[in-house]
LUMLUM-798833 format. One record per residue (C-alpha): residue number from 1; x, y, z. Coordinates in nm, 2 decimals, padded with zeros to 4 digits, always signed. Example, Ala and Ser with C-alpha at 12.3 -4.5 7.8 and 13.67 -1.06 7.14 Angstrom:
1 | +01.23 | -00.45 | +00.78
2 | +01.37 | -00.11 | +00.71
END
This chain:
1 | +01.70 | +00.59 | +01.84
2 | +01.73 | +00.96 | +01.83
3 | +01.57 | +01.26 | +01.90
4 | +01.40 | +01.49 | +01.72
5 | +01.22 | +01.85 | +01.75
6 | +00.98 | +01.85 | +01.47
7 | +00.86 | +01.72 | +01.19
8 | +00.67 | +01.36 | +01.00
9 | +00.97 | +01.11 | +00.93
10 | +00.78 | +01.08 | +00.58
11 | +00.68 | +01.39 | +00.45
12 | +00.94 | +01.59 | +00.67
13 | +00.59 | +01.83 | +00.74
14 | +00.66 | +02.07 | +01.07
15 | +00.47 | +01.87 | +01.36
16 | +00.51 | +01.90 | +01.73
17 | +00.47 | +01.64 | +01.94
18 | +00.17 | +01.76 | +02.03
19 | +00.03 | +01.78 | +01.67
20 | +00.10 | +01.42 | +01.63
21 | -00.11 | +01.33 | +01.95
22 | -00.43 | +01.54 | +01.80
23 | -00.37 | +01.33 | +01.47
24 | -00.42 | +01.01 | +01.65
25 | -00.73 | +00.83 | +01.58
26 | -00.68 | +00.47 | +01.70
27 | -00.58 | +00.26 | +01.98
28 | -00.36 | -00.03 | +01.82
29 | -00.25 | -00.18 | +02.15
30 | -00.37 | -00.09 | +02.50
31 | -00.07 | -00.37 | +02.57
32 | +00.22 | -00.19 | +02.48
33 | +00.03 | +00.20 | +02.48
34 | +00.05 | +00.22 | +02.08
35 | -00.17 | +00.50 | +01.90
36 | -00.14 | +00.51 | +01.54
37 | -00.19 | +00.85 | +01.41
38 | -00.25 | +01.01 | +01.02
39 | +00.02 | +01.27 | +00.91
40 | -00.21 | +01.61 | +00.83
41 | +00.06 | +01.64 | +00.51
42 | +00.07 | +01.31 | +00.35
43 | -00.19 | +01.11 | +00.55
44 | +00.05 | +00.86 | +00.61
45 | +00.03 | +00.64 | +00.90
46 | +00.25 | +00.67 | +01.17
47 | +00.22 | +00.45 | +01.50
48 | +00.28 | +00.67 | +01.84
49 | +00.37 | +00.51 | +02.22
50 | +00.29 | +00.79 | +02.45
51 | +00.53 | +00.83 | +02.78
52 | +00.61 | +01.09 | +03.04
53 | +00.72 | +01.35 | +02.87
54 | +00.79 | +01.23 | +02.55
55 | +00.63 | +01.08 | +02.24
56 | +00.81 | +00.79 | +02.07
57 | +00.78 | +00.69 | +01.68
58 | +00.83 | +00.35 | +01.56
59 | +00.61 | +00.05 | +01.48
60 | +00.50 | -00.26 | +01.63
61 | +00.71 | -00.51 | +01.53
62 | +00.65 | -00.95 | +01.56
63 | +00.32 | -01.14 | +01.55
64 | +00.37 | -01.37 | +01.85
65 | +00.54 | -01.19 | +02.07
66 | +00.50 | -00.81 | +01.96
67 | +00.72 | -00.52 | +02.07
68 | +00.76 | -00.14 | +01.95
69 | +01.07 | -00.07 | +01.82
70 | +01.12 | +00.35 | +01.85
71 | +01.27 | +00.49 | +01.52
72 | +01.26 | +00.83 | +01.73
73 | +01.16 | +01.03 | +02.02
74 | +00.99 | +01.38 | +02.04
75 | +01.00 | +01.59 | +02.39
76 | +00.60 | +01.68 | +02.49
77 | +00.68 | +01.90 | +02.77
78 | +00.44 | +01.80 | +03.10
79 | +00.30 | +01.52 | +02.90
80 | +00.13 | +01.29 | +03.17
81 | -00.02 | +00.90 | +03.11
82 | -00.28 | +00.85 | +03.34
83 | -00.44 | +00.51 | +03.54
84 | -00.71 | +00.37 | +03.40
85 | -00.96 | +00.16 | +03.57
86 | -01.05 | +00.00 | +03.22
87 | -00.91 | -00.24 | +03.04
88 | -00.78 | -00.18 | +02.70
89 | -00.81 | +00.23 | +02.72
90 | -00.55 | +00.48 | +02.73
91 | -00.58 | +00.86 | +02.90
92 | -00.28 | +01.11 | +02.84
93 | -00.30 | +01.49 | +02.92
94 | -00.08 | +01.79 | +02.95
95 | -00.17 | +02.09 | +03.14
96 | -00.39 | +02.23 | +02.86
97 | -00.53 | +01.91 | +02.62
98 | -00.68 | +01.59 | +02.73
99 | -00.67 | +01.28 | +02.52
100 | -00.91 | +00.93 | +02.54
101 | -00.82 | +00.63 | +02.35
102 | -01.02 | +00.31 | +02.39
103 | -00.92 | -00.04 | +02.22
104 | -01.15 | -00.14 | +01.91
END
């Protein structure tokens, strides 16, 4: 794992962390906190596990017992992951953006 400051690991397109978390669109697993998100450059599909301060890239790996594996992490300066009192959502927010996922 290593980090990085910028950028889609398939296009190479300049993204912030923070441009990554507007391009999510989808809850994959409220489980393990997995996003996936499209890349605004090559609309490739990238998958996304939010944490404080930091964004992770990687993919869900194994069908019975499934994990992420991170490929690479992104600082998101004051990012924050907050409780939820519902089952399969997931709330993140920084000082000036809030975000809402929910499980299909």
């Amino acid at each position: 794992m290593s980090h990085r400051h910028s950028g889609c690991p398939l296009c190479g397109g300049k993204l912030t962390a923070l441009d990554l978390l507007n391009a999510c669109d989808e809850l994959v697993d409220a489980e393990l906190g997995v996003l996936s998100a499209r890349c605004p450059y090559c609309q490739g599909r990238l998958e996304i596990r939010p944490a404080a301060g930091q964004i992770e890239i990687g993919y869900i790996v194994g069908a019975n017992q499934p994990r992420f594996d991170v490929a690479f992490v992104m600082d998101c300066a004051g990012l924050e992951m907050l409780a939820g009192d519902e089952a399969g959502g997931l709330r993140l927010r920084t000082s000036e953006q809030y975000w809402a996922f929910r499980e299909a």
